[in-house]
N, C-alpha and C positions, 0 to 999 in steps of 0.2 A: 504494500500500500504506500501513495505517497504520501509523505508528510505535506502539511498546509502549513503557507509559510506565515508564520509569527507576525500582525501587525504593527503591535506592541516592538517587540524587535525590530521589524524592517525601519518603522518612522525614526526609534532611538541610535540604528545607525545613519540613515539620511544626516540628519541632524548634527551629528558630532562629524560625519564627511563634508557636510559643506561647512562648516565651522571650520576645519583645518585647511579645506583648501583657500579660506579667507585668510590665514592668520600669517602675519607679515612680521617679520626679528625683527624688532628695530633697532637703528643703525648704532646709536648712542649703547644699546644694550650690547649689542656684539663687541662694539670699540673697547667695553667694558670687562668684558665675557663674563655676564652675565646670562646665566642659565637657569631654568627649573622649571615647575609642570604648575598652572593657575588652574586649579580647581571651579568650574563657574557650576552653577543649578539655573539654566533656562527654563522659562515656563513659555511654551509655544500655545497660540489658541487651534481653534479647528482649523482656521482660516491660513493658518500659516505664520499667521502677525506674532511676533514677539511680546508677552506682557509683563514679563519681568526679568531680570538676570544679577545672580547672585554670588559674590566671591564666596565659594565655603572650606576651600583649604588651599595649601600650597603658597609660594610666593606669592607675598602682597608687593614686590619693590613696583614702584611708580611705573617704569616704562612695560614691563611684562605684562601686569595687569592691566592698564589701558590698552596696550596690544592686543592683549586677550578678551576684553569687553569689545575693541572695534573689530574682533574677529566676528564676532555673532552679529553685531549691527551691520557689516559690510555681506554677511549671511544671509541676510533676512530680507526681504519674506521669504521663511521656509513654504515645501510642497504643503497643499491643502494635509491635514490627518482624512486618516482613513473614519467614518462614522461610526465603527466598530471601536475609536478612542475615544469617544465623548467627546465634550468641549475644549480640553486640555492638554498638555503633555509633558508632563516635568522630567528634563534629560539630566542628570550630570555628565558636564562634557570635560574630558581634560583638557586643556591646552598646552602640550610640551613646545618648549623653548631647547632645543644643544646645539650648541655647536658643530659643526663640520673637524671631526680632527685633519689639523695640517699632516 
């Protein structure tokens, strides 16, 4: 039999893929090297719209986590949810910051 695939899972990866492919080093933080993983808790509506976004662990220094907040904002609007999530979607998304080793 085949398996049906996971809504719940499919939307919470969309979600955290387009978030990374928005997320951009910034330059002052590399010059620094300046590394680590910004923990955020997005709350996505059905519609795709963003209603909230939450640092809840990891690196707080300045530029990381503004990086990491304009990664979701340059994300957004995510795909509509599927009707089978309700109105809501609450993801935590990581956001890794490394380096390239020379």
């Amino acid at each position: 039999t085949a398996r049906r695939s996971d809504p719940n899972r499919t939307a919470i990866a969309s979600v955290r893929q387009r978030v990374a492919q928005h997320r951009e080093y910034p330059y002052l933080a590399r010059r620094a090297n300046l590394e680590g993983t910004v923990c955020l808790r997005v709350v996505v509506a059905a519609s795709g719209r963003v209603l909230g976004v939450t640092p809840t662990c990891g690196t707080h220094q300045p530029p990381l986590l503004d990086a990491a907040l304009a990664s979701v904002s340059n994300a957004a609007p995510f795909p509509p949810l599927p009707a089978a999530l309700g109105q809501r979607l609450t993801v935590d998304v990581p956001v890794v910051f490394e380096l390239d080793p020379m």
